[in-house]
C-alpha positions in Angstrom: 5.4 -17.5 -7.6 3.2 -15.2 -9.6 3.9 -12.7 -11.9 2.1 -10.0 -13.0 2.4 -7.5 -15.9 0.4 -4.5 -17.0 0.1 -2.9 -20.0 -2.0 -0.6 -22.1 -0.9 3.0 -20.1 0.0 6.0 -21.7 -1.3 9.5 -22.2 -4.9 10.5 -23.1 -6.9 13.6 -22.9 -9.3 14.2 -20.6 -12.7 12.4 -21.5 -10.8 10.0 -23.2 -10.9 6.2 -22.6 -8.2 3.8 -21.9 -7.7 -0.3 -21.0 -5.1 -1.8 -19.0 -4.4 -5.2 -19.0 -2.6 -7.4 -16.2 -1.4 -10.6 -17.7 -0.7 -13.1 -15.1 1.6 -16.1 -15.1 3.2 -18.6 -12.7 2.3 -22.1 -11.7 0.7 -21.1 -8.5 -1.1 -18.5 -10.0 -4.7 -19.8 -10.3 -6.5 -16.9 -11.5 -7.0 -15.4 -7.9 -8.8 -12.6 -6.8 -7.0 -9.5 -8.8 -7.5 -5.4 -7.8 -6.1 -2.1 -9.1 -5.0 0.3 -7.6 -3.2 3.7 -8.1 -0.4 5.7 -7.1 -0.3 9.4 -8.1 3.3 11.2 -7.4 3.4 12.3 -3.4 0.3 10.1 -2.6 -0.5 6.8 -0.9 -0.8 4.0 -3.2 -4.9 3.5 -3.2 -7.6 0.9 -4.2 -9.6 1.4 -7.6 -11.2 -2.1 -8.9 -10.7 -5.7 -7.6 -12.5 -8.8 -9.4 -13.0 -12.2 -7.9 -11.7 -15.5 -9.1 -14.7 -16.0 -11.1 -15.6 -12.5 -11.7 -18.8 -12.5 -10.5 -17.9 -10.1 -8.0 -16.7 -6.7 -8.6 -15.7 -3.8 -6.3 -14.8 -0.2 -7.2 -13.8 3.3 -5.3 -16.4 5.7 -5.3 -14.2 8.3 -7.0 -14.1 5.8 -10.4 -17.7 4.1 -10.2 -19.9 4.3 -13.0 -17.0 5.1 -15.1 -14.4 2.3 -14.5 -14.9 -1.3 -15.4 -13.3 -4.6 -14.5 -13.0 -7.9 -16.4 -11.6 -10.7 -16.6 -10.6 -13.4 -19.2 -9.5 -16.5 -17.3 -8.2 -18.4 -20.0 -6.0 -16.0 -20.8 -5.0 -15.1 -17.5 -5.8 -11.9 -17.9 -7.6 -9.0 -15.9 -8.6 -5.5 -17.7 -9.4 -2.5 -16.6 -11.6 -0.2 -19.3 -11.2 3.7 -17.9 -13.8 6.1 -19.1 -14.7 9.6 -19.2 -10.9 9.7 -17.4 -9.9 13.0 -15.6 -6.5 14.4 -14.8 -7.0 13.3 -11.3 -6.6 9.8 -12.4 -3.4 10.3 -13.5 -1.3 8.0 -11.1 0.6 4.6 -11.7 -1.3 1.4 -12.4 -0.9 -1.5 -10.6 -2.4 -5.0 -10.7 -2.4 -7.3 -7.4 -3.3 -10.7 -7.4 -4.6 -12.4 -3.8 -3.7 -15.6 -2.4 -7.0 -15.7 -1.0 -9.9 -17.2 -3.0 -11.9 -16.3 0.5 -12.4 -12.8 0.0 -12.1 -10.1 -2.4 -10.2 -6.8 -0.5 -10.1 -3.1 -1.1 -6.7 -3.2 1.3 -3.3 -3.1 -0.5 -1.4 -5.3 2.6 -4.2 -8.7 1.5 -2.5 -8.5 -1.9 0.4 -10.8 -2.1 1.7 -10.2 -5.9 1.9 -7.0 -7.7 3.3 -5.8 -11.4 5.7 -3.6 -11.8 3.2 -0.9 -12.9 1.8 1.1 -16.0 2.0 5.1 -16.2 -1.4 6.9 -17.5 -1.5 10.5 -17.9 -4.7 12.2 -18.3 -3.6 15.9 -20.1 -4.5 17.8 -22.8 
């Protein structure tokens, strides 16, 4: 099993910056393809980043690009997310998902086989 934790949430004013982390642990957790994604209150739960294994590969939603960023720090098992410039609109939950899948790196929620337990951020002044 994998498990994954996030951390780093909380509440910042708009055009303010904050980074979540996603610490991953588990023996069959072999730093796989991780995403985030977001769930505001009333709304589906939707994509935002996702790395691959190596990190070479990065994808994002349109709505963050250019002011969200992605990393990873595989010997620490751990995948960040760096939000910039954030608005109220990204005020949601935060989850991390990891994929089984070293094959493919997926914007769809239902190709993500672990998830944490999620990180509130609130974008408000």
């Amino acid at each position: 099993q994998v498990q994954l934790v996030e951390s780093g949430g909380g509440l910042v004013q708009p055009g303010g910056s904050l980074r979540l982390s996603c610490a991953a642990s588990g023996r069959t957790f072999n730093n796989n393809p991780t995403g985030w994604f977001r769930q505001a209150p009333g709304a589906e739960r939707e994509f935002v980043a996702a790395i691959s294994r190596l990190g070479l590969r990065t994808l994002y939603a349109d709505v963050v690009k250019g002011r969200f960023i992605i990393s990873r720090d595989n010997a620490k098992n751990t995948v960040y997310l760096q939000m910039n410039s954030l608005k109220p609109e990204d005020t949601a939950v935060y989850y991390c998902a990891a994929d089984h899948d070293d094959n493919r790196l997926s914007i769809y929620k239902v190709e993500y086989d672990y998830w944490g337990q999620g990180t509130q951020v609130t974008v408000s002044s």
